[in-house]
N, C-alpha and C positions, 0 to 999 in steps of 0.2 A: 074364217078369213077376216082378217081386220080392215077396219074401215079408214083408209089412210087419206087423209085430204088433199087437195090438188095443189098444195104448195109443198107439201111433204115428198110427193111424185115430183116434183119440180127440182127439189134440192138433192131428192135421191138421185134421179137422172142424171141430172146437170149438176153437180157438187159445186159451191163456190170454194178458190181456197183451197184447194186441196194437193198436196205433195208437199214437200220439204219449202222451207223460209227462207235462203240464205241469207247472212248475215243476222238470225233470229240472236238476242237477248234475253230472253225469258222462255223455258220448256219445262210442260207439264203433261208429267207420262201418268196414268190411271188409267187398271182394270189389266186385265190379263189374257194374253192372246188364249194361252193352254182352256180358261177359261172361257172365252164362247166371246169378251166384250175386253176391249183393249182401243186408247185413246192418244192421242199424243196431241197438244195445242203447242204452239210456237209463235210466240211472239217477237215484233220488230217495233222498240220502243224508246222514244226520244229522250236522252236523257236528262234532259235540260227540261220539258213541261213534264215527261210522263207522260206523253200522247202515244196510243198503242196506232203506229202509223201501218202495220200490215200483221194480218194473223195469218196461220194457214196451220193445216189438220193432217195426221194421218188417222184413219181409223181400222179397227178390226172387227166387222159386226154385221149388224141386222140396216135394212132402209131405214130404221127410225134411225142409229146410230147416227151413219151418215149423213142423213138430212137435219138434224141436231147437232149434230157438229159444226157442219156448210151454214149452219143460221150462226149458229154464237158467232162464228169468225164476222159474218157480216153483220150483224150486232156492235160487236166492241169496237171496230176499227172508226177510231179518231174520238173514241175516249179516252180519258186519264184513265191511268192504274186505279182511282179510287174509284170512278162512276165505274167502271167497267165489275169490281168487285160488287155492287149493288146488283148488279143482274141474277134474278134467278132461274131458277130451271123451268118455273111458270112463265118466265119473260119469253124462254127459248121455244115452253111450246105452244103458246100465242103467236107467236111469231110466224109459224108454222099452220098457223089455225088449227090448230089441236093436234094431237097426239092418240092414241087408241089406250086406254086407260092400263093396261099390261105392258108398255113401253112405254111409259113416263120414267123406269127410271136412267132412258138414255137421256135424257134431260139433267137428270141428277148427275149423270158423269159427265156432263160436259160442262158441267158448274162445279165439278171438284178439278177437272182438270186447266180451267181459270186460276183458281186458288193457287193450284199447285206453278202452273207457269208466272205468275205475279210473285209468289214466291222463290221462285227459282232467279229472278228478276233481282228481288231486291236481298238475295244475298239469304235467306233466311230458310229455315227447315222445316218442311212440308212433311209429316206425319201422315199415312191411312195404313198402318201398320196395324192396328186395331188392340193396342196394348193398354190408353189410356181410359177407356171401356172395358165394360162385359160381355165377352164373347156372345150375346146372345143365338144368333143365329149358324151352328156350327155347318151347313150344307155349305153356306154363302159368304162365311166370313163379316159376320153383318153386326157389329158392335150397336153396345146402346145409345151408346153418344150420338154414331150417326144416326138411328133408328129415331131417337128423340127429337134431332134438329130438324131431318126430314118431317116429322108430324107437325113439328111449331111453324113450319117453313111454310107449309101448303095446306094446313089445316085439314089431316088427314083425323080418319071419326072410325074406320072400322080395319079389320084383320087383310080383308081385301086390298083398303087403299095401301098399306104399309109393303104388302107384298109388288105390287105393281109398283109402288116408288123406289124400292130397293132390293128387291128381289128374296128380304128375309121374309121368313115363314114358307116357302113356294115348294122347299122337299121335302124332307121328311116330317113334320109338323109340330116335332118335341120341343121347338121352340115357345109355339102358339101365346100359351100362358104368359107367357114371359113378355113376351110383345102385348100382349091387353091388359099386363100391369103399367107399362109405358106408358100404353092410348087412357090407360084412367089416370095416371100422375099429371099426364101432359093437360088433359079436356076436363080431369075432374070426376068423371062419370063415366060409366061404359058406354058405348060406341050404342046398343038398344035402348039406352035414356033409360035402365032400369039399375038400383043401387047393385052392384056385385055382391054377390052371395060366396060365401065360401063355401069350397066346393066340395062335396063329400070326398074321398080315398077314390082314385079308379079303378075300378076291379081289373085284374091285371086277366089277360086274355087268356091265360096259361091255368089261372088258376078256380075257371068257373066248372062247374060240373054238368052245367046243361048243354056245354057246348057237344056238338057230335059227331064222330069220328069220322072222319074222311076216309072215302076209299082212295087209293091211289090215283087212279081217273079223276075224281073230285080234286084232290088236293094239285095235281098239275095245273088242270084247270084255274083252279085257286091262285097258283103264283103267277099262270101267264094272265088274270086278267087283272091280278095287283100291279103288275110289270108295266100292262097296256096306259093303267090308269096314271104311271110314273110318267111315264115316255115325254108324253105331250112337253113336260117343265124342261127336259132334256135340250128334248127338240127345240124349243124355245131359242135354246142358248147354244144351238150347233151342235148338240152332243145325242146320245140315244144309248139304247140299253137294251141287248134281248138275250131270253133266254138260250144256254147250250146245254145243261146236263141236272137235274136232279139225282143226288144219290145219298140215298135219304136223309140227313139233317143237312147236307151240306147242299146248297143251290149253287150251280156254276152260269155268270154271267159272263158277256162280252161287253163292254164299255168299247164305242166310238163315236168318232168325229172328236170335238173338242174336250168329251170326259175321257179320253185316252190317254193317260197320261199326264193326268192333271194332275194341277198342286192337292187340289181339294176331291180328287179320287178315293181316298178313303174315307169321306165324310159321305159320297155321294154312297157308295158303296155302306154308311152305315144307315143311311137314312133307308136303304132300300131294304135292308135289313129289317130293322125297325116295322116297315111298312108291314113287311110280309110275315112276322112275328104276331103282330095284332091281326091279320086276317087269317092267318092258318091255324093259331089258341098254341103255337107249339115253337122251343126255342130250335129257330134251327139258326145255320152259318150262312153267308151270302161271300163266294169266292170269287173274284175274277177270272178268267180263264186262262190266264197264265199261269196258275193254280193246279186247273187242270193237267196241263201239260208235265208240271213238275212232281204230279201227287205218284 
């Protein structure tokens, strides 16, 4: 259970700010409902100083979302467009007296969704389409560009903070590397203060001879406690995962709540592949269960 501060209960509770704006002038939509985290800020803005004279939010999410959100509004209002872009995600969860270190990156969304409604404001086009980066993180959709500014922004140092700021690295893990080429471009050095080592070839799980045959018993065992180990990042973000049918290379999953359906359902579904590929030493299929039904 996370340790949520008494201003954080305050804003989740009591939201400041919250419902439609009318007469709003600037609207900044980020994150995706199908997805678990989905944002909307709305500003009501003077056109003559650029004083952002009333905010108000909808959001789709977790206590932190909400209470992140109900701060930034009360934050920005009766700043100019330009003070109000200074605000960072750090601002938001000070403001808050902290945040629980695995929901800091609602902080981050509710500083891309400023961007995007000041942008919407002044006429000009708000990009998070993740095209002018490298796809780093394929679960999350988590490009380098943002991965980068987030580590410059907050001075993030290891594999942990990056996943809590943004939520890349948190599925399936094939990203990893790629995020600690980042954290050493960005700080210079790895995140253990020791020079990076290049790293031998990783013996691929399929192809060691010591590994040892599972009985059938074992290996179910095997997927549902790789599954268990999944869930938790799921659950995170409203969504979960369990097992319905082993037969034999092919595993049939259930996806619900918010991975139901989602845009990024076959990335979750590859990650979990992936996971259970390196824990079982064996290539199998990972199907949804609508698979089932049609096989």
């Amino acid at each position: 259970m996370w340790d949520y501060s008494e201003k954080v209960r305050e804003h989740f509770f009591n939201p400041r700010n919250s419902g439609p704006l009318e007469n709003a002038n600037g609207v900044g939509d980020v994150g995706s409902i199908k997805c678990g985290d989905a944002l909307r800020l709305m500003l009501k803005v003077n056109p003559e100083s650029e004083i952002i004279e009333d905010a108000h939010f909808q959001t789709f999410g977790c206590g932190s979302a909400i209470a992140s959100s109900s701060a930034l509004t009360e934050i920005i209002k009766g700043k100019t467009l330009d003070e109000a872009l200074k605000v960072s995600n750090q601002d938001i969860a000070d403001y808050l007296d902290g945040l629980p270190p695995e929901k800091m990156h609602c902080s981050v969304m509710g500083r891309e969704a400023l961007q995007a409604a000041v942008a919407n404001y002044r006429g000009e086009e708000w990009k998070d389409d993740h095209e002018e980066g490298d796809l780093v993180c394929k679960c999350f959709a988590i490009d380098a560009v943002m991965i980068e500014e987030t580590i410059r922004g907050n001075g993030l140092k290891t594999m942990e903070d990056v996943t809590n700021y943004t939520k890349a690295g948190g599925g399936c893990s094939a990203c990893h590397e790629k995020i600690e080429d980042i954290l050493i471009a960005v700080n210079g050095r790895l995140y253990s203060n020791e020079p990076k080592v290049k790293k031998a070839p990783r013996e691929s799980p399929l192809s060691s001879p010591m590994r040892p045959q599972l009985t059938n018993y074992q290996r179910i065992r095997k997927i549902e406690d790789t599954l268990e180990a999944i869930r938790p990042m799921l659950q995170r973000d409203h969504g979960d995962v369990t097992l319905v049918e082993v037969d034999g290379k092919k595993i049939y999953v259930a996806l619900s709540g918010a991975c139901q359906g989602c845009a990024m359902e076959a990335a979750t579904l590859g990650g979990i592949q992936h996971k259970l590929v390196e824990a079982l030493g064996e290539l199998v299929q990972v199907l949804p269960v609508v698979a089932l039904a049609n096989a």
